[in-house]
N, C-alpha and C positions, 0 to 999 in steps of 0.2 A: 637124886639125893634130896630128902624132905627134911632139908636145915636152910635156914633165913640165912641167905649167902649175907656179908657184910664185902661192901665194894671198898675198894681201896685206889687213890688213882697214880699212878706210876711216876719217875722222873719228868717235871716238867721239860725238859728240852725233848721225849720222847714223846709226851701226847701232842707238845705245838709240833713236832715230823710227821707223828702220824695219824694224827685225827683228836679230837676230840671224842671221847666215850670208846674210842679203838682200845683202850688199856686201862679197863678198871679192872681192880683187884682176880673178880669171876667174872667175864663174859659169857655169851650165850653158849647154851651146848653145842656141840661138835657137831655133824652131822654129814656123811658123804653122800655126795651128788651124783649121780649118774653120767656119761657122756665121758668124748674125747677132744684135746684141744688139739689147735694146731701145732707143728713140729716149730723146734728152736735147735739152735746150737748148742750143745751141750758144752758145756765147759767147769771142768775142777780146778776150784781155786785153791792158792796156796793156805788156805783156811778153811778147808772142807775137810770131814772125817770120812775117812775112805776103809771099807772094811771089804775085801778079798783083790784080786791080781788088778796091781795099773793095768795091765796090760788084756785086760778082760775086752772081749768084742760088744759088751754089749754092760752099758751105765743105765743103772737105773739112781735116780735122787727120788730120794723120800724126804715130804714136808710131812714133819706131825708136831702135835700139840700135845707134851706129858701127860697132861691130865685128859686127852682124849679118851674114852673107852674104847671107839671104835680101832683108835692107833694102838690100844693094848691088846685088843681082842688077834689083831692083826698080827702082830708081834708074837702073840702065843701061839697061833694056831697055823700061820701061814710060814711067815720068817723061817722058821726050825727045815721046811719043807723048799723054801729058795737056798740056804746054806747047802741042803745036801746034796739036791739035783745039781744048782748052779754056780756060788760064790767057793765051794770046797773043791770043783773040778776046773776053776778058773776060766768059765765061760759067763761072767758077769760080777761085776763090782756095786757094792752098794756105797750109795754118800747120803750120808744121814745131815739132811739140815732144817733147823729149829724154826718151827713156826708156831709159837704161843700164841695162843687163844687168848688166854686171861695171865694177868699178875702172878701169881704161883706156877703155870708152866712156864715163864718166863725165869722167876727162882731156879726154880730144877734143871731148867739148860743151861742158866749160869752157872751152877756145881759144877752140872758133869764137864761143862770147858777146862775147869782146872786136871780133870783129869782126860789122856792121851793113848789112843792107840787101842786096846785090845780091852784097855782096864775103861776108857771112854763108854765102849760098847757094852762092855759087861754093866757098867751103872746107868746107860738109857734102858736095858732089859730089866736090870732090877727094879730101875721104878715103875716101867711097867706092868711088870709080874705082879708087884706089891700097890700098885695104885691105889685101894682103898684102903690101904696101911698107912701109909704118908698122908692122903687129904683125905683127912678127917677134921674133925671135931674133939681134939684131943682135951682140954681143959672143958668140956661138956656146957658150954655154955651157948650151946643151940646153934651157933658161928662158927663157918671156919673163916679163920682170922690169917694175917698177915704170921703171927708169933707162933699157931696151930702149924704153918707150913714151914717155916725153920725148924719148928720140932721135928716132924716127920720125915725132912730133908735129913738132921743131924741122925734121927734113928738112922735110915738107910746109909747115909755115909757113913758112919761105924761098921758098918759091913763091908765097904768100898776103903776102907784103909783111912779114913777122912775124918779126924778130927771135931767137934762140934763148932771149934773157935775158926778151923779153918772151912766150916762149911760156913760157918756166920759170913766170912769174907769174902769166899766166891759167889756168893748167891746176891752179893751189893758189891762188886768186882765191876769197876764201869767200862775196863775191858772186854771181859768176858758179856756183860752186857750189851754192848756194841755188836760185836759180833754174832749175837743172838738175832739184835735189830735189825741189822742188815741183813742178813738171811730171810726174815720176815718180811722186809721192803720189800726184797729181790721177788720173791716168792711171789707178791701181789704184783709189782709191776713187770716183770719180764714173763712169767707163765702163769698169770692169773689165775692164781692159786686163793681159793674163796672158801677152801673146808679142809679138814683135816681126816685120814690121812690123803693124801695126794701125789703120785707118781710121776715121774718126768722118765718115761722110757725109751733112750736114744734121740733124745729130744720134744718126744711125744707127750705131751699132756694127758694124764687119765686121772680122775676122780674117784675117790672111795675104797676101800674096805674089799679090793679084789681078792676074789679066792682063789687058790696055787692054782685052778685050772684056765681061769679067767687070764692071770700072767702069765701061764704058761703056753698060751696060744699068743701072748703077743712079742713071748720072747722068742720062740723057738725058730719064727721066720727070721729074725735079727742073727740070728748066731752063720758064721759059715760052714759049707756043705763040704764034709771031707769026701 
């Protein structure tokens, strides 16, 4: 993107929790990492978005960052290909949890928290779909700005059923907020999560931008043998 980012620095009670320069407006690009981490307990909380069967053998969590390209490219090309093989025949659940990068993916998770369940999922696709629709540089003043990403946020929620006044709310929502943050915590300190996108598969740490074949060799051992 060759626009003079303008930084913005976030709720102060969020940069003294999480670092100082951890939450300006744009931080640095996204970038997946190669490598696998060690195993964890998997556990879904009563605050996670869960999209196919509880009862699925096999959880994968995804950490990504809105404004990721590599979590949009993922989203477009792989996602469509886990739904059909796995999450639509009820041999794997996905939980989507928010790990912003910058100030405006932080915005865009706090929308979609006000929205629930099917309608949730459909507005993290849309803004991935639409990613260089929403952040941009809408008032052409070489910037994208704090005011450029509620623009782009209220476009797409007029698509999502959402109101401008009520995306103005949810997107400075210190609930919805929170709950963004804490996912983001979680993320760094329980599965050292350092990029975006990022997979927790049955408790397994994986890094990056895997392709259906890449997941599909580390799901297939997970599932049970009929």
């Amino acid at each position: 993107m060759n626009k003079n980012l303008q930084t913005y620095g976030i709720v102060a009670v969020v940069v003294v929790a999480l670092g100082a320069g951890a939450w300006t407006f744009f931080g640095p690009a996204e970038s997946p990492l190669a490598g696998i981490g060690g195993g964890q307990t998997t556990e879904i909380k009563p605050t996670d978005m869960v999209h196919g069967s509880p009862s699925a053998p096999v959880t994968i969590i995804e950490y990504a960052s809105m404004t990721c390209p590599h979590c949009a490219a993922w989203a477009k090309d792989v996602m469509p290909q886990i739904n059909k093989e796995y999450v639509d025949t009820g041999k794997v659940k996905i939980v989507f949890r928010e790990y912003p990068l910058d100030g405006a993916a932080r915005m865009a998770s706090a929308v979609a928290r006000c929205l629930s369940g099917d309608q949730y999922f459909s507005f993290i696709d849309l803004l991935f779909a639409n990613q260089m629709n929403w952040l941009k540089d809408a008032d052409g003043n070489q910037q994208i700005t704090r005011e450029d990403v509620v623009e782009g946020l209220a476009n797409m929620g007029r698509q999502a059923g959402l109101g401008r006044e009520k995306v103005e709310m949810c997107a400075a929502d210190m609930n919805n907020l929170a709950l963004v943050d804490a996912n983001w915590m979680e993320g760094q300190t329980r599965y050292n999560v350092a990029s975006t996108p990022t997979f927790i598969i049955n408790g397994v740490t994986h890094s990056g931008g895997l392709s259906f074949e890449a997941m599909k060799q580390v799901i297939d051992p997970l599932l049970p043998r009929s």
